[in-house]
N, C-alpha and C positions, 0 to 999 in steps of 0.2 A: 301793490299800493294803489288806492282805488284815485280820480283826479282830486277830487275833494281832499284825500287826505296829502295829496302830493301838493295840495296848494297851502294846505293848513301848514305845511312841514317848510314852505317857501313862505309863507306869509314869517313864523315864529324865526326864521334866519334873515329876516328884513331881503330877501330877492326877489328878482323879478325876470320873470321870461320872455324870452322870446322863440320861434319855431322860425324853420327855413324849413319849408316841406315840396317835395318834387310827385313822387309815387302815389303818397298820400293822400294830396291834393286839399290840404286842409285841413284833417282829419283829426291831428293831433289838437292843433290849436282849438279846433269843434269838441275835444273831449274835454278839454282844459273850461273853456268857454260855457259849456252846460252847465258848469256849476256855479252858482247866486254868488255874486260876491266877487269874483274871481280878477274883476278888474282892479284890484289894490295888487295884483301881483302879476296876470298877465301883461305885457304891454302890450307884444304886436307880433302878427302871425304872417312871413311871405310866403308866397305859394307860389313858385318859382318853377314850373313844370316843364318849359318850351328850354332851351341853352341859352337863346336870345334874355329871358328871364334872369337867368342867373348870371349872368354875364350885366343888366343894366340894375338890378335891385340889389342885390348882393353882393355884387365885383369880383365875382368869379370870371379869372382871366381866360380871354379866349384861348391860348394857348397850353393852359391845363385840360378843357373842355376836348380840344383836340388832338392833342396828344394821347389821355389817356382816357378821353369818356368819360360822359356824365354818371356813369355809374361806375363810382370810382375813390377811393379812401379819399384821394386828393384833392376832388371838387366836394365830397363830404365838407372835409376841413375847410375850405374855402367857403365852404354856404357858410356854417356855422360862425366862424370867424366875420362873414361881411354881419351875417343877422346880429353880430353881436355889437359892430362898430355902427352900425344904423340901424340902434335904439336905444334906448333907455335901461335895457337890461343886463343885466351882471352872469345871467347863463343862458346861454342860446343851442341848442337842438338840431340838427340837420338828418334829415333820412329823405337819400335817391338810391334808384332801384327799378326792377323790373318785375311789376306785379303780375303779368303776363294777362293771356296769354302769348308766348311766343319767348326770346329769347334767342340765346346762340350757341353753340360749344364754348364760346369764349366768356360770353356772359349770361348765365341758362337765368329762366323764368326762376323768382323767389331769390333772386341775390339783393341782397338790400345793404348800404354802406351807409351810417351813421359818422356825426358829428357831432363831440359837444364843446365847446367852446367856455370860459369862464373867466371873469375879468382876474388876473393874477396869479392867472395859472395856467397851465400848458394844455392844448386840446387833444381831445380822445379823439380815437375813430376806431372801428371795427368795420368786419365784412360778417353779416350773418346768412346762411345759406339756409333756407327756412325748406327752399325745395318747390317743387312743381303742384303747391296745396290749391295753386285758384285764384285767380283774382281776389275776390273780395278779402279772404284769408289771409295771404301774403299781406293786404293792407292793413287789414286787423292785428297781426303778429308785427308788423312795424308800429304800431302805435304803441303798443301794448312795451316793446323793445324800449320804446323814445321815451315813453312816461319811466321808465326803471331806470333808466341812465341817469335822467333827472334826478329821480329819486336816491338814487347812489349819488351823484355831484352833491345833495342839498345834503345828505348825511354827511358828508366828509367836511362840510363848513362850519 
C-alpha cells in the first residue's frame, strides 16, 4: 500500500499517526509526509536515535534500555506506547534496529524490532531479520515493514 493510500485508509477510519523512529531516522514519517494533505492525519514524528532520546521523549525506561538493548521487542513496545501517550494519536509506529554496517552475533546487522501501539487495544511487536542487505536497504525494508503494519492495524478498525 503505497503512503497516500495508507493515509487515504487513515483519513476514511477518522486516525491519526504517530512514528517513534530510531534506525530510520525519520524516514517513515518523511514517506508519510511527502504526501499533500497528509496533516489531517499525520500528527507527529520522534526520531529518537541516541537511548538518551528514548528514554526523555518517549519514556522508554532506562532499565529496559539496559537490560535488554535498544534493539529489542521491549524498547519496540516502549517507544510505541510513549509515541502514542505523547500525542494526539490513536496509532503509533516504532522501528529500532541495526541498519548496519556492523552488528554482532547476538545482534547481526538487518535485525529491526517494530512496534505498534493503538489506543484500545493491546501492542504488537515483531523481530524481522531482513539480513546483511546494506545500509540504506535495511532502512528501506523497515519503512516499507512500518507503512504495512499500519496498513494491517487501519484495516482491522
Amino acid at each position: 500500500m503505497s503512503p497516500a493510500e495508507l493515509l487515504a485508509l487513515a483519513r476514511a477510519k477518522s486516525a491519526r499517526i504517530a512514528t517513534a523512529e530510531s534506525c530510520t531516522g525519520g524516514m517513515i514519517s518523511a514517506a508519510l509526509t511527502d504526501v499533500a494533505g497528509s496533516s489531517d492525519v499525520f500528527d507527529r514524528g520522534f526520531v529518537t536515535y541516541s537511548n538518551a532520546a528514548k528514554v526523555a521523549m518517549l519514556g522508554v525506561a532506562p532499565e529496559t534500555l539496559a537490560r535488554v538493548g535498544a534493539v529489542s521487542e521491549e524498547v519496540a513496545r516502549e517507544m510505541a506506547e510513549g509515541a502514542l501517550a505523547r500525542s494526539q494519536a490513536t496509532l503509533a509506529v516504532a522501528v529500532t534496529g541495526i541498519a548496519g554496517p556492523g552488528g554482532s552475533e547476538f545482534k547481526p546487522e538487518g535485525r529491526v524490532c517494530f512496534g505498534l501501539a493503538r489506543c484500545g487495544g493491546p501492542t504488537f511487536v515483531e523481530t524481522v531479520e531482513f539480513g546483511p542487505l546494506g545500509r540504506a536497504e535495511v532502512r528501506r525494508a523497515s519503512v516499507e515493514r512500518a507503512l504495512a503494519l499500519l496498513a494491517t492495524a487501519l484495516a482491522e478498525v
